[in-house]
Gaussian input, Z-matrix of N, CA and C with variables (Angstrom, degrees):
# hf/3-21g

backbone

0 1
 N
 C     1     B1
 C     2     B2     1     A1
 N     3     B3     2     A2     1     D1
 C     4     B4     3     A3     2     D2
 C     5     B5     4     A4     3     D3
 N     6     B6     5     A5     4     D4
 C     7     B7     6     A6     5     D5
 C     8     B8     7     A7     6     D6
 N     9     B9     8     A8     7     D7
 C    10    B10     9     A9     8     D8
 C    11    B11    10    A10     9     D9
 N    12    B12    11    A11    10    D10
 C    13    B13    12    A12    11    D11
 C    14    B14    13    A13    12    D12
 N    15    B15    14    A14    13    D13
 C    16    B16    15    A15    14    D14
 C    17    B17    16    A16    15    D15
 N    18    B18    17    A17    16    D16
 C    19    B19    18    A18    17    D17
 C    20    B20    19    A19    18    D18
 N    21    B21    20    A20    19    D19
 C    22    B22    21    A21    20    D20
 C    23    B23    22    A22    21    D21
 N    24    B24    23    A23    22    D22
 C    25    B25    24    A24    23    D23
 C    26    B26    25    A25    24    D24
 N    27    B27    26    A26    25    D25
 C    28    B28    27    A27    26    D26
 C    29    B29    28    A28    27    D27
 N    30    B30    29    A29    28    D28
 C    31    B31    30    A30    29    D29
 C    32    B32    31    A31    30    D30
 N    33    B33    32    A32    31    D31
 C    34    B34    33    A33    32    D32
 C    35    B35    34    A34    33    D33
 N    36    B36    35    A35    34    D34
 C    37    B37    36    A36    35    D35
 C    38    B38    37    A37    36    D36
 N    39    B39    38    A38    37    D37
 C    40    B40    39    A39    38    D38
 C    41    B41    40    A40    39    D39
 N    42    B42    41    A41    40    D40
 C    43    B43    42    A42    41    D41
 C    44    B44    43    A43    42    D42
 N    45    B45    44    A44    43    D43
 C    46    B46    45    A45    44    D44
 C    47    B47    46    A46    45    D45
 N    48    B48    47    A47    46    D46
 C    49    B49    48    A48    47    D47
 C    50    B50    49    A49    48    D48
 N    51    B51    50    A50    49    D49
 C    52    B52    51    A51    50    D50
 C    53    B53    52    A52    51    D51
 N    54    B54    53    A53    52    D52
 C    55    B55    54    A54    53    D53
 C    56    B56    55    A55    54    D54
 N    57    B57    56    A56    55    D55
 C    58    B58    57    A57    56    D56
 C    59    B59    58    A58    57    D57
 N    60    B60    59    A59    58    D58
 C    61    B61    60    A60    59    D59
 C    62    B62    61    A61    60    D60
 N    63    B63    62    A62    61    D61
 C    64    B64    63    A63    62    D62
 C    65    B65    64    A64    63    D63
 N    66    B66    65    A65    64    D64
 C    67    B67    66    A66    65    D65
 C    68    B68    67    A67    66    D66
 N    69    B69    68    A68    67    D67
 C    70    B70    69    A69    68    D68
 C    71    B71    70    A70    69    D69
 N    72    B72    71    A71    70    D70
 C    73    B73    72    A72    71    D71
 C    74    B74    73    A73    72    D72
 N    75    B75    74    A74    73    D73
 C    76    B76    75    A75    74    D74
 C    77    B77    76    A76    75    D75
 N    78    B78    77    A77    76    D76
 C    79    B79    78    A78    77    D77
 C    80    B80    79    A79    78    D78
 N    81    B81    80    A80    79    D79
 C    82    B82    81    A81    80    D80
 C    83    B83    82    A82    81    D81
 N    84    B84    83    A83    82    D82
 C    85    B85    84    A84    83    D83
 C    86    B86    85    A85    84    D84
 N    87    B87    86    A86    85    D85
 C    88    B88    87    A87    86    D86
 C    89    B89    88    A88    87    D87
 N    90    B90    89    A89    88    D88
 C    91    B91    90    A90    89    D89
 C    92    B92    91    A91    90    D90
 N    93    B93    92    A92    91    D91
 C    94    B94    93    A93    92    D92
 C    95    B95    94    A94    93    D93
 N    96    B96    95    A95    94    D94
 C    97    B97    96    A96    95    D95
 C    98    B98    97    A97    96    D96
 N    99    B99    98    A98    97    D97
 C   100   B100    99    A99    98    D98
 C   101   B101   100   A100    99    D99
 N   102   B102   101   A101   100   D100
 C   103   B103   102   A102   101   D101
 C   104   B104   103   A103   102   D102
 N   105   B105   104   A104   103   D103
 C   106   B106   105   A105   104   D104
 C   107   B107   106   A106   105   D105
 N   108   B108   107   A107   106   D106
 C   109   B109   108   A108   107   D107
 C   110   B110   109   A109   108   D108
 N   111   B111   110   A110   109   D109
 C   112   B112   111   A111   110   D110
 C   113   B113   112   A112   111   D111
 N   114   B114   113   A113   112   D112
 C   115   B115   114   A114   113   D113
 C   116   B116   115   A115   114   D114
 N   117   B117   116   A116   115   D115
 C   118   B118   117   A117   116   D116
 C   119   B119   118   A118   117   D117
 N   120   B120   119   A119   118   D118
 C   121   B121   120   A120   119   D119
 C   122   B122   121   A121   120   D120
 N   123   B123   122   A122   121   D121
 C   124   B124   123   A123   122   D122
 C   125   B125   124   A124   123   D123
 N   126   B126   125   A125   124   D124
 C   127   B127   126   A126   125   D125
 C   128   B128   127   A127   126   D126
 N   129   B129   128   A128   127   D127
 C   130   B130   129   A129   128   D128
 C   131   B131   130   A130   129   D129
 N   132   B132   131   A131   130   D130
 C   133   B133   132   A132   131   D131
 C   134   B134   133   A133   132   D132
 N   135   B135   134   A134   133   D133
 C   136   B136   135   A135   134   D134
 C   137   B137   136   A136   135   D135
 N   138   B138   137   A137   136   D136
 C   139   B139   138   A138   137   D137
 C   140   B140   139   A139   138   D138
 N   141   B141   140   A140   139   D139
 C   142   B142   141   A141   140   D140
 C   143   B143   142   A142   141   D141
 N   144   B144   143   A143   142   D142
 C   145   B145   144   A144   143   D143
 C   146   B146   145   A145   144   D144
 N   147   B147   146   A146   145   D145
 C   148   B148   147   A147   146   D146
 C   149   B149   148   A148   147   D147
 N   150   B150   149   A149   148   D148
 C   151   B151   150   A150   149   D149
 C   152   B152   151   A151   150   D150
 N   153   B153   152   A152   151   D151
 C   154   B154   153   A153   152   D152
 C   155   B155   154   A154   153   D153
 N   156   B156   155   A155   154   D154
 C   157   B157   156   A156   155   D155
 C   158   B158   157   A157   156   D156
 N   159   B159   158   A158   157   D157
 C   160   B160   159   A159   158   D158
 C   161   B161   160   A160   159   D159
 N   162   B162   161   A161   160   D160
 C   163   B163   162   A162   161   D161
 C   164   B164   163   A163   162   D162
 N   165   B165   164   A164   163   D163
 C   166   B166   165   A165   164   D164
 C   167   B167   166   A166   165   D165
 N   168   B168   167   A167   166   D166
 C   169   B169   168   A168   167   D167
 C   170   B170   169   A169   168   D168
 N   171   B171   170   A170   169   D169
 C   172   B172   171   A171   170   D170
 C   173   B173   172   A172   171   D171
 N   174   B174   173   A173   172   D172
 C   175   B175   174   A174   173   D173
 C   176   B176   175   A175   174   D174
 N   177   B177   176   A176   175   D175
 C   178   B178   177   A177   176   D176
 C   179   B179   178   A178   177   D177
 N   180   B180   179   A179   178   D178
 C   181   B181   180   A180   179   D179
 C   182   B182   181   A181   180   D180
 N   183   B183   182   A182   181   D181
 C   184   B184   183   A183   182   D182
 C   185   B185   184   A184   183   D183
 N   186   B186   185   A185   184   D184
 C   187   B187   186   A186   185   D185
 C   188   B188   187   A187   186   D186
 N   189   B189   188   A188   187   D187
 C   190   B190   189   A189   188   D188
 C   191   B191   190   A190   189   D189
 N   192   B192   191   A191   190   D190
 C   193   B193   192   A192   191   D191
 C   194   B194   193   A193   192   D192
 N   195   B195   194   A194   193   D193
 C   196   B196   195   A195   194   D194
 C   197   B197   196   A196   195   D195
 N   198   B198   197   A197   196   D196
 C   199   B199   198   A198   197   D197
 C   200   B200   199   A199   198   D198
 N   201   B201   200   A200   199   D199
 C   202   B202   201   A201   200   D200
 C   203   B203   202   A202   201   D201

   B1=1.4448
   B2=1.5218
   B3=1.4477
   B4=1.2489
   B5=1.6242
   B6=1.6704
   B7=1.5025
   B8=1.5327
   B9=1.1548
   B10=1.9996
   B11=1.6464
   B12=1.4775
   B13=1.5273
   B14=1.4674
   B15=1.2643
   B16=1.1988
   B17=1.7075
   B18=1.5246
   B19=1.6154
   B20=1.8255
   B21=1.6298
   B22=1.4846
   B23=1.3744
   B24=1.6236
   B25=1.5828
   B26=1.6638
   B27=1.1686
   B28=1.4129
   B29=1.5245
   B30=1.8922
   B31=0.8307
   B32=1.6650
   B33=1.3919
   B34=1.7373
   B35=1.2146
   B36=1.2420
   B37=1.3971
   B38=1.7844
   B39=1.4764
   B40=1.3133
   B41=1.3947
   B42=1.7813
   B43=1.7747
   B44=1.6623
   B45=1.2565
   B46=1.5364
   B47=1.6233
   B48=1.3725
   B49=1.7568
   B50=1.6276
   B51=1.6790
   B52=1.2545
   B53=1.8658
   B54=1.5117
   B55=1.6930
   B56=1.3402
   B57=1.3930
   B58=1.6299
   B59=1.3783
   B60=1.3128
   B61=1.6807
   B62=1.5089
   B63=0.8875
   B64=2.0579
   B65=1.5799
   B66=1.0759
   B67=1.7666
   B68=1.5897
   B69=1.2810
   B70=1.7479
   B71=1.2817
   B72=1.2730
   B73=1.2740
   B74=1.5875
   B75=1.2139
   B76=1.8774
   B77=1.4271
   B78=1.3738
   B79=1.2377
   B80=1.3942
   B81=1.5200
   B82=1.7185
   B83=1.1415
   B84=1.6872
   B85=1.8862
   B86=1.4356
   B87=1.6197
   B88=1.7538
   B89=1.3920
   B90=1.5139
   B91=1.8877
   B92=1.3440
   B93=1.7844
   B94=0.7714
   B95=1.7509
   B96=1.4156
   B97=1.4617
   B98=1.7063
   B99=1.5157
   B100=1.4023
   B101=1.4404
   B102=1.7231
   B103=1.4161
   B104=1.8052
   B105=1.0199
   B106=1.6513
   B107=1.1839
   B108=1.7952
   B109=1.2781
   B110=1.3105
   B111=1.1807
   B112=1.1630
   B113=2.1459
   B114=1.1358
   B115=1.7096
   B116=1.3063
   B117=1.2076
   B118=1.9455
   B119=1.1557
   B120=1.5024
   B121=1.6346
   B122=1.6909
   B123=1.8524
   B124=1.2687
   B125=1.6515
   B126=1.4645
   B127=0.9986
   B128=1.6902
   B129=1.5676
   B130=1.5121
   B131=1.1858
   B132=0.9426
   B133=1.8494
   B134=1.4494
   B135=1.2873
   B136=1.4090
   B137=1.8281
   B138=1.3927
   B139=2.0793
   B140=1.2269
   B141=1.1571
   B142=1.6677
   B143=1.3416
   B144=1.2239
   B145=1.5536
   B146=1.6536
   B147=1.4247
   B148=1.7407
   B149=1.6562
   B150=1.9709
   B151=1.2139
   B152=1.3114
   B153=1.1541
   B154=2.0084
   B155=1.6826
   B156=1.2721
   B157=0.7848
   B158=1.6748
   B159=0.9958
   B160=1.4682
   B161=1.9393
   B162=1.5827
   B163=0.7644
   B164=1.7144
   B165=0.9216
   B166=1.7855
   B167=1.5814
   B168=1.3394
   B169=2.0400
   B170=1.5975
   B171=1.6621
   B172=1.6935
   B173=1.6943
   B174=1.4142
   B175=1.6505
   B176=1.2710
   B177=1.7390
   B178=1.0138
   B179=1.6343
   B180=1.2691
   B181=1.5223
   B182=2.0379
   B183=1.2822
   B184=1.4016
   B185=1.3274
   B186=1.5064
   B187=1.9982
   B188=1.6190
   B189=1.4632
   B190=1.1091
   B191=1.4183
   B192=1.2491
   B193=1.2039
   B194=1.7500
   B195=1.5769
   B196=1.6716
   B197=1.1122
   B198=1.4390
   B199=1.3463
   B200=1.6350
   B201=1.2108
   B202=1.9119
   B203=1.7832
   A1=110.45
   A2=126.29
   A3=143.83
   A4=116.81
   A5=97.54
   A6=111.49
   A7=108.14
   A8=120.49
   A9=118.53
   A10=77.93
   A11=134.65
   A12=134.56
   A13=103.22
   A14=133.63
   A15=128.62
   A16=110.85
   A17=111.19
   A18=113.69
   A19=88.60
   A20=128.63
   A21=112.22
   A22=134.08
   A23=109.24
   A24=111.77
   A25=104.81
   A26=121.31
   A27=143.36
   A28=83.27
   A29=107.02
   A30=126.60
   A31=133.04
   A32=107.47
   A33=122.21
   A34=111.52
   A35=137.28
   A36=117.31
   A37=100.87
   A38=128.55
   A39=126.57
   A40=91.29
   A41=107.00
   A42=100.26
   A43=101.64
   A44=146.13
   A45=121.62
   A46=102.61
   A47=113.92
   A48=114.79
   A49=111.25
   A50=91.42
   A51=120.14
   A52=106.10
   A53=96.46
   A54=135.79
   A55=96.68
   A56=126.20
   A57=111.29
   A58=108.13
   A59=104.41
   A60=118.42
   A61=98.79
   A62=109.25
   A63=100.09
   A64=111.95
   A65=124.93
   A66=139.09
   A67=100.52
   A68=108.71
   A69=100.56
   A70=143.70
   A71=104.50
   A72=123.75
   A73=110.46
   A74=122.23
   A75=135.36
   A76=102.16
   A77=113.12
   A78=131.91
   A79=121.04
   A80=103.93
   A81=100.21
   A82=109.66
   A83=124.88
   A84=106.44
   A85=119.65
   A86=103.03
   A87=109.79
   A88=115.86
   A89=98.70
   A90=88.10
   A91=110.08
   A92=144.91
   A93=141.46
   A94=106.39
   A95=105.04
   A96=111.73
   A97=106.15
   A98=116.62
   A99=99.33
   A100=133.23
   A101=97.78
   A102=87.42
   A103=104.09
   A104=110.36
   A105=103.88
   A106=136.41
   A107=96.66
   A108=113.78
   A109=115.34
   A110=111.92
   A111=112.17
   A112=140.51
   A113=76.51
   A114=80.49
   A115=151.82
   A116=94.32
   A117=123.80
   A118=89.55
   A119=118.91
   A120=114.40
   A121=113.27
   A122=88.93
   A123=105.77
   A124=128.53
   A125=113.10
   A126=132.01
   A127=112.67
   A128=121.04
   A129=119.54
   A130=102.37
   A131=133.80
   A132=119.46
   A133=115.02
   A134=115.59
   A135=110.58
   A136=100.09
   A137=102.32
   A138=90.10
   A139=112.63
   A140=144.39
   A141=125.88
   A142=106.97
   A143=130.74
   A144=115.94
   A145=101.38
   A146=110.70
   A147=126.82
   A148=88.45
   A149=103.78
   A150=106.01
   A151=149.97
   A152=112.40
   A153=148.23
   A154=101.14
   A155=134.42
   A156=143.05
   A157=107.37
   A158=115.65
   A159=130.05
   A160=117.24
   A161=106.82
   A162=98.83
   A163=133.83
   A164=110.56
   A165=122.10
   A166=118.89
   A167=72.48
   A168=82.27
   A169=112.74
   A170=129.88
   A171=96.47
   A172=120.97
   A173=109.88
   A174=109.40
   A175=121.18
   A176=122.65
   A177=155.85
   A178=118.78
   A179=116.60
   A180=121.64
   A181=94.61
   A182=107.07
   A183=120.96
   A184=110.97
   A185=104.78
   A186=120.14
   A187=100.59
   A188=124.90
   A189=108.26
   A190=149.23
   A191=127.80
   A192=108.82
   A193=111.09
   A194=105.64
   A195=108.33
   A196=127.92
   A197=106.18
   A198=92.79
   A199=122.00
   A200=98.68
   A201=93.63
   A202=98.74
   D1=-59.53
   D2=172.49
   D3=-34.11
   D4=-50.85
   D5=-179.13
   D6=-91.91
   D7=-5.08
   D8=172.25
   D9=-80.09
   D10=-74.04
   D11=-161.87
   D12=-34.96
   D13=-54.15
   D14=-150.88
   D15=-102.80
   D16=1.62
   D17=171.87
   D18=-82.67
   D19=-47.17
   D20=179.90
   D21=-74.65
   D22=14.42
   D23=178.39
   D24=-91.07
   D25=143.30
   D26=-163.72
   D27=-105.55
   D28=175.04
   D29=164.13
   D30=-59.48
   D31=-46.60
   D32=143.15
   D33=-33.50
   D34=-65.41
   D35=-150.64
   D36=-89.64
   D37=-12.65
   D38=-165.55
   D39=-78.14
   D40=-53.89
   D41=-174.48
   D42=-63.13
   D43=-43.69
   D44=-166.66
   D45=-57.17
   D46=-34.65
   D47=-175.27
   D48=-46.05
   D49=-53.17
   D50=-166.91
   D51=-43.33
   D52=-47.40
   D53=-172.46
   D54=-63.11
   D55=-44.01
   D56=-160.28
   D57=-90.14
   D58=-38.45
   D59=-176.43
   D60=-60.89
   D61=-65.28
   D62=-177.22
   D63=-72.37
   D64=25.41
   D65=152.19
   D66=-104.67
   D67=-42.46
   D68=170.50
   D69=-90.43
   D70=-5.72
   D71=175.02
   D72=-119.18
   D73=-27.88
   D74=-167.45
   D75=54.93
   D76=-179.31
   D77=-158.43
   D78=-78.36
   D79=-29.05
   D80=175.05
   D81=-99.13
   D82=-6.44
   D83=168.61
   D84=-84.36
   D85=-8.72
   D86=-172.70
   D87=-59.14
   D88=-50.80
   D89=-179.39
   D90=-68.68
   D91=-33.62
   D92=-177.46
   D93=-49.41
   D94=-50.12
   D95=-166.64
   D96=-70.99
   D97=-36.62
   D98=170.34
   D99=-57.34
   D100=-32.19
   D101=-169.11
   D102=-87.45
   D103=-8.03
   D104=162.36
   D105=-57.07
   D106=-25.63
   D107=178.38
   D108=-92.12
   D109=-38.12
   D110=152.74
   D111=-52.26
   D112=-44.02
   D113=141.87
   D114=-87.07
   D115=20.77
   D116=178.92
   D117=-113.66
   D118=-56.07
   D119=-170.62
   D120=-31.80
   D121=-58.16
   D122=-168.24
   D123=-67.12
   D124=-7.45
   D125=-173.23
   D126=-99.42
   D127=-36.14
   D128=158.78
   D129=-90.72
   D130=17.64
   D131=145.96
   D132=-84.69
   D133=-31.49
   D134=-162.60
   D135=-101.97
   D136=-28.78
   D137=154.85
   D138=-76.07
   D139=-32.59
   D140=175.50
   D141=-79.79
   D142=-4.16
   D143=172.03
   D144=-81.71
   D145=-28.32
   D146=-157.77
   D147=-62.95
   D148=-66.86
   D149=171.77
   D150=-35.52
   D151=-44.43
   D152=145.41
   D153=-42.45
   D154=-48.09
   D155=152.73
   D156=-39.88
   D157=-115.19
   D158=-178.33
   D159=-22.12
   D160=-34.29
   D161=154.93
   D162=-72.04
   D163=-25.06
   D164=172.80
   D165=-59.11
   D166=-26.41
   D167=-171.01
   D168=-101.60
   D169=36.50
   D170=-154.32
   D171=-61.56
   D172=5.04
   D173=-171.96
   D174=-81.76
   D175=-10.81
   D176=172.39
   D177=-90.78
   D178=109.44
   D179=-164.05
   D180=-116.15
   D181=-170.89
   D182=172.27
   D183=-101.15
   D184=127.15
   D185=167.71
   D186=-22.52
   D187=128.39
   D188=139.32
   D189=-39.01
   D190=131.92
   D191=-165.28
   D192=-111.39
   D193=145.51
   D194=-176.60
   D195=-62.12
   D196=135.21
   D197=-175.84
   D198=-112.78
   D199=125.60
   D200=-153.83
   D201=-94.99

């Protein structure tokens, strides 16, 4: 859904985005906020690969774990 939205945005509508977000956020929270986002990015990439993973394998389960 996300990626059908963003194959019909033109150059106009990326810069007004571009435009509102740095009126709502201003200039010194933006980089903070990208790279946050960017560290979310990076974080459901590396559980759906885990998952993708786990799915590949079903013969392979998790160590039991101790029980104290």
């Amino acid at each position: 859904m996300i990626l059908s939205v963003l194959l019909f945005l033109g150059a106009e509508d990326a810069i007004l985005i571009a435009v509102v977000v740095l009126l709502l956020f201003g200039g010194k929270k933006l980089p903070e906020l990208m790279k946050s986002m960017g560290k979310g990015v990076k974080t459901f990439k590396d559980e759906m690969n885990g998952l993708e993973q786990d799915l590949k394998s079903p013969g392979k389960s998790d160590p039991p774990k101790d029980k104290e």
